[in-house]
N, C-alpha and C positions, 0 to 999 in steps of 0.2 A: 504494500500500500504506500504511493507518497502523499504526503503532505507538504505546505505550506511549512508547518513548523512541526518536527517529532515529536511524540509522547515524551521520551526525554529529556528534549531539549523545553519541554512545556515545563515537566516537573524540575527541572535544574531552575530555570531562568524564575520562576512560582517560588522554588527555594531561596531565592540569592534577593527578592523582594522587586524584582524586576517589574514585574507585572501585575503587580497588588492586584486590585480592584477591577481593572480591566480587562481582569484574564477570564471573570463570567462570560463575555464577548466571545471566548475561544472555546469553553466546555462545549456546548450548545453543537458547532460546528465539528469539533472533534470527535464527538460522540456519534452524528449524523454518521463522521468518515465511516468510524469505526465498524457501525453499525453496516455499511454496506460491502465490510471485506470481507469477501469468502472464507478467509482464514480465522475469523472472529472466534475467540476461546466460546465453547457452549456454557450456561449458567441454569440454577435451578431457584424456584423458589417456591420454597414448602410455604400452605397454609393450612398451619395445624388449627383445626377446634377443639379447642381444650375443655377434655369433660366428656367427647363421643359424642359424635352427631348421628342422627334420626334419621336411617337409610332409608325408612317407609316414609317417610316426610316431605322427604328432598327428590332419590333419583331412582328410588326402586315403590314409587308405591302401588297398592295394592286395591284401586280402587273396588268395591264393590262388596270386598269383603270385611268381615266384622273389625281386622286388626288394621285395618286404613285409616280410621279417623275420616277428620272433614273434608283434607284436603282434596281439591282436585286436581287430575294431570292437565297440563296444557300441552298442544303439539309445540316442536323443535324445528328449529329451519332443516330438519334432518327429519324423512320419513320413517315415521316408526318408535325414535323417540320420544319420550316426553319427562316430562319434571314437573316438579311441583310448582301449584299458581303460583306460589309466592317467588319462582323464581325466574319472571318473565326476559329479563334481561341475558339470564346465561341465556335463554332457550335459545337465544339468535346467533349464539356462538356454540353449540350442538357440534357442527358438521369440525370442529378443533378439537371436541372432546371425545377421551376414550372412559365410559363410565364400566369400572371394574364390579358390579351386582355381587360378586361369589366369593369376598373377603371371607376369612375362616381362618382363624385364630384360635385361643384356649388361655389371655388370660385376660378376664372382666374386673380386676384391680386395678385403679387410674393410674399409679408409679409406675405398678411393675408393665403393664400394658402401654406406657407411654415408653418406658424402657427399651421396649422388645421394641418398640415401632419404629423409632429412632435408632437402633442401630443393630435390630436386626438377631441379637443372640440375648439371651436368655442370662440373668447375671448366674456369675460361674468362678468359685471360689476368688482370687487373687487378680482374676484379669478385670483390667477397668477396662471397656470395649469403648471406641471414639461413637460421636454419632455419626450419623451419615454425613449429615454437615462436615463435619471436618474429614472425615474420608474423602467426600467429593471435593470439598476446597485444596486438597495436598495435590491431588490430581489435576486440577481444572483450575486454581490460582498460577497465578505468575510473577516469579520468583521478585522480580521488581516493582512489585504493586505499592501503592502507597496506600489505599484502603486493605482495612484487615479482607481476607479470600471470604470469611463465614461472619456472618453477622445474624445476633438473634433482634427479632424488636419483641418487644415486650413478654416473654418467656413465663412460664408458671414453674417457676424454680424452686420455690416449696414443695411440690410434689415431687417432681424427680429430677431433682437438678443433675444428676449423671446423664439426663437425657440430654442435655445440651453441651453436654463436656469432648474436647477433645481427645480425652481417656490418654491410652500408651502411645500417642501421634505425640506428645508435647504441647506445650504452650502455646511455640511461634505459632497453631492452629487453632486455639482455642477462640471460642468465635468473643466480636464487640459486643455487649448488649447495650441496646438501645430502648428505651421504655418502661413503663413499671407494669410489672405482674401484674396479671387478670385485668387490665384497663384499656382492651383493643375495640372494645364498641361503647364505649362512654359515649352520648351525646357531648355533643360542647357546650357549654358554660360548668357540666358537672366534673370534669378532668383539664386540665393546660396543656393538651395533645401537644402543642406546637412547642412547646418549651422540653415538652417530654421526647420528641425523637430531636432532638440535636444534641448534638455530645458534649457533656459540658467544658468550661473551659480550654475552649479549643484557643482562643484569643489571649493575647497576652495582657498582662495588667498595662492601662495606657499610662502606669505612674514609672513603670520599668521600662527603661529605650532598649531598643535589642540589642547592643552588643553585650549589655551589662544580661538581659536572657541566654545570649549566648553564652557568655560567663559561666551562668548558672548550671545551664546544660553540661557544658562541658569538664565541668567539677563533679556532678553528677555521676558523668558517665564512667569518669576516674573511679570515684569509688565504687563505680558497681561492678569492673572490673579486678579492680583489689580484694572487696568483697567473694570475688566469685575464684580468685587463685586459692583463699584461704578457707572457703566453704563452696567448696562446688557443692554440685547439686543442682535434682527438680524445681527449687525452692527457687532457688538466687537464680537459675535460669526462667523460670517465669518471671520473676522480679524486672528482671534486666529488660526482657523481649516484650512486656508489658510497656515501660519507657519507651522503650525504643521505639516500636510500633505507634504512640503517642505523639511522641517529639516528631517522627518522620510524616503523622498528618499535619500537626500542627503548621509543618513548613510549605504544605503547599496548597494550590487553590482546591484538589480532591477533596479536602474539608468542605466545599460547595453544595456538595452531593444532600446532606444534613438542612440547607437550607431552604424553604418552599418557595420563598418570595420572587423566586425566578419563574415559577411556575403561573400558570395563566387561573384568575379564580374561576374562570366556567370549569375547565379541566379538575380544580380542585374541588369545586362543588359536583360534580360527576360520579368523581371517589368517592364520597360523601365524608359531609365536614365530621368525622367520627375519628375516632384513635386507627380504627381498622383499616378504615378506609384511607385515610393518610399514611397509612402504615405499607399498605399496599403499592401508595406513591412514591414513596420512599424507597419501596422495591425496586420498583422502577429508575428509579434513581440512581439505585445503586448497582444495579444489573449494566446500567448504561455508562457508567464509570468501570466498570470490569470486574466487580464483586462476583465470586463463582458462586457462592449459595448465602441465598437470604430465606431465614423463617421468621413468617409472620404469625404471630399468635392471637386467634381471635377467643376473648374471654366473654363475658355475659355483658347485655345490652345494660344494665343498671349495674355494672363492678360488680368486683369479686374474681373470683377462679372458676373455672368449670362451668362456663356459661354452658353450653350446652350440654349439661347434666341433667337433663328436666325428666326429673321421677315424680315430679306433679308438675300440673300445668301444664304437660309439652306443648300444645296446638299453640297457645298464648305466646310461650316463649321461642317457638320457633318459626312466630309470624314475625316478631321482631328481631328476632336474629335472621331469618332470611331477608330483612327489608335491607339488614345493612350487607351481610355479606353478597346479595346478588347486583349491587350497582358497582360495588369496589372489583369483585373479582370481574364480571364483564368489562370494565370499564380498563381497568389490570391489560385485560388482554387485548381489546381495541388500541390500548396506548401502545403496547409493546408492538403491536402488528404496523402501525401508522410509521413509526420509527426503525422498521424493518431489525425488529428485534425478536418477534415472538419464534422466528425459526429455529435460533441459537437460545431459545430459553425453555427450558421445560418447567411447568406448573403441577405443582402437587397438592391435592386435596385430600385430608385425611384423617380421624382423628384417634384415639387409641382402641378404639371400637366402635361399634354400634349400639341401636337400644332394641330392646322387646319389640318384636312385633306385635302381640298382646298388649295391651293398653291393661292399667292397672287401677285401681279404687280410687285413686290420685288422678286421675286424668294423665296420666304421664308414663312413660318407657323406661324401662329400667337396663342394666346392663347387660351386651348381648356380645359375646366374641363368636359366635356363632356361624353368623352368614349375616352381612354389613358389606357396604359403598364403599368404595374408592374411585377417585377423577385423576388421572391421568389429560394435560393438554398444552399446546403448542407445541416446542419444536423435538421433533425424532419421535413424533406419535402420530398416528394415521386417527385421526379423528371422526366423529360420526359414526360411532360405535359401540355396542355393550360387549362386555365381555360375563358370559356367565350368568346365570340365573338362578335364582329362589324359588321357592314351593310356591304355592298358592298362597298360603299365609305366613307367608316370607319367613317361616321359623328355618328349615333348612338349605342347603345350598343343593342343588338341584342338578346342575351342571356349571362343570369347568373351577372349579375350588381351584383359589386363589391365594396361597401365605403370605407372611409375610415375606420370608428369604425371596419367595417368587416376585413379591413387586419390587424390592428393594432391587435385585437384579435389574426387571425390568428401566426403572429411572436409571442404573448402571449404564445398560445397554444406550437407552436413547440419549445419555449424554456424551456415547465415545467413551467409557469406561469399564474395563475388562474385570466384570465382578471376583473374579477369580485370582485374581490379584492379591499377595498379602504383604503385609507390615509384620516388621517382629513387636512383639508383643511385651507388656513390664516385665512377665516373666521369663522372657527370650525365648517363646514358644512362636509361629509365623502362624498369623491370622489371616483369611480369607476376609476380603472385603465385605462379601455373601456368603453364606453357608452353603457348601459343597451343592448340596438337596436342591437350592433353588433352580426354579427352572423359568424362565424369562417368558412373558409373555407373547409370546411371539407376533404373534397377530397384529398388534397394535404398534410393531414399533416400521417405523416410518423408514 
């Protein structure tokens, strides 16, 4: 690809303060370039529903019969599909998606189920297992990045914070987090979404001139290196690669990515003014600076954790969780399409399970590893498709059962990543990226 001005010579010249303020002028067009090189690194970005969403709700439902509830199906710009009303928006983008029906799992525990989902194995004496996040970022980051490869927004790190962790990969992969737990569908005026995805003190104090910052830096980094001849280690090697990775956004204009005011308010009102929905912009944002994997965490429409945990009240709560999650994620993939991004990005929908196909005295679903949704969409997936089907009353899977190892593979596969692959392990055993057993869906990948 040429350009006008290199990537490096953008973040050198962004470094040295050349370019202050006018270098937003240059993201905009670089990202365009970037965007149309064939050689473009591929990027992923999970959106997890924290709590298990409602596969009979959303993209498997059951009209007619007793376990359906109220909703009803709408068609898809795709013959044969359909979703649920409340999710008019995606239905127009149908023919990008590959809806996986025959998920089939075994564990209905929100940890240990978010555990297995993110990365895939089962916790197992002594091994800390990375999540897929930072699996895919080791593979699909680039070695010179100034944004971290894995970034979470808003994570529910109470419940299994191993699920977000880089495990035996290290630190230099351990993802940014961006946001506060369970706060991805706040309405606005009840959360400061805008204050909450930008990273704090990226800016230096305007009472310190930079060379006396540089100073500071540079004493810094002394001792983190004296530090680390007289205590090596996991420890002082996170210590350090935390810094570092810090000081190196702080120097160039990639710290931009964080900021929305570039962004147009129809386009941001599209997203919808919500944590989720901005969070999602964000994605994008940072998909288009060269971020290999961003997860977004959508929590409950009025805070908390586990929004989509609804063991009462589902229909209520998953009218309003579908109002915000179907404009952000449509609108997600319009953006990334328009910018000729969405071929190099894969979308992941998913959450640590499903609910009851039975409805309960509660009005509500309760947890289901059973046979539950998974969306597969944009780039290295053949869209306008199910994979796999449920019973009639969606209790079991019916055809085409789907694991986990097997989607995890498959998101491998479509993003040019050889599941098969291993890392050595903390206890210098070689881990497969996927578990042996997985077997990739084939069908779907593009």
């Amino acid at each position: 690809m040429t350009s006008s001005i290199s990537r490096r010579d953008l973040l050198r010249l962004s470094g040295a303060g050349v370019l202050g303020v006018s270098a937003s002028g240059w993201l905009p067009a670089l990202a365009a370039e970037t965007a149309k090189n064939p050689q473009r690194r591929r990027s992923c970005i999970l959106l997890w529903m924290d709590g298990g969403p409602s596969q009979t709700d959303t993209f498997d439902l059951k009209p007619g019969h007793a376990n359906g509830g109220p909703f009803k199906p709408i068609p898809t710009n795709v013959t044969g599909m359909q979703f649920s009303e409340h999710l008019p928006q995606l239905a127009k983008h149908a023919d990008k998606m590959a809806v996986i029906r025959s998920m089939t799992t075994r564990e209905g525990d929100h940890g240990r189920g978010a555990l297995i989902m993110h990365t895939g194995y089962a916790p197992a004496g002594e091994i800390n297992y990375p999540s897929i996040g930072g699996l895919l970022a080791k593979e699909l980051g680039a070695e010179d990045a100034v944004l971290p490869p894995f970034v979470c927004v808003s994570p529910n790190r109470g419940a299994s914070p191993l699920s977000f962790s880089s495990g035996f990969l290290g630190p230099r992969l351990s993802p940014l987090i961006v946001g506060g737990a369970g706060n991805a569908a706040r309405p606005r005026g009840q959360f400061d979404f805008e204050a909450a995805l930008r990273v704090p003190d990226l800016e230096p104090s305007r009472y310190v001139l930079p060379a006396h910052a540089d100073a500071r830096i540079a004493l810094l980094e002394e001792q983190q290196r004296d530090f680390a001849k007289l205590h090596p280690g996991a420890v002082a090697a996170g210590h350090s690669s935390a810094y570092d990775r810090a000081v190196r956004l702080m120097r160039t204009a990639a710290a931009k990515a964080f900021n929305f005011e570039e962004e147009k308010a129809a386009l941001r009102d599209a997203y919808g003014r919500n944590m989720f929905g901005q969070s999602c912009l964000l994605a994008r944002r940072l998909v288009e600076q060269g971020v290999a994997f961003v997860e977004v965490n959508m929590g409950g429409v009025n805070g908390g954790s586990f929004g989509w945990d609804t063991h009462a009240g589902n229909f209520d709560s998953l009218k309003s969780l579908s109002g915000v999650l179907d404009p952000a994620w449509a609108t997600l993939m319009a953006d990334l399409k328009e910018r000729g991004l969405l071929d190099s990005t894969l979308i992941v929908w998913m959450g640590e399970f499903g609910r009851t196909p039975r409805i309960n005295q509660q009005n509500g679903r309760d947890h289901f590893p059973n046979a539950w949704s998974a969306v597969l969409a944009g780039g290295g997936i053949k869209g306008g498709q199910y994979v796999g089907a449920t019973s009639a009353d969606g209790a079991t899977v019916k055809d085409r059962p789907v694991t986990t190892p097997d989607l995890l593979a498959t998101v491998c596969k479509a993003l040019g990543v050889d599941p098969a692959k291993q890392n050595n392990s903390n206890v210098g055993r070689p881990i497969r990226i996927v578990d042996k057993a997985a077997k990739p869906i084939a069908e779907v990948l593009g």
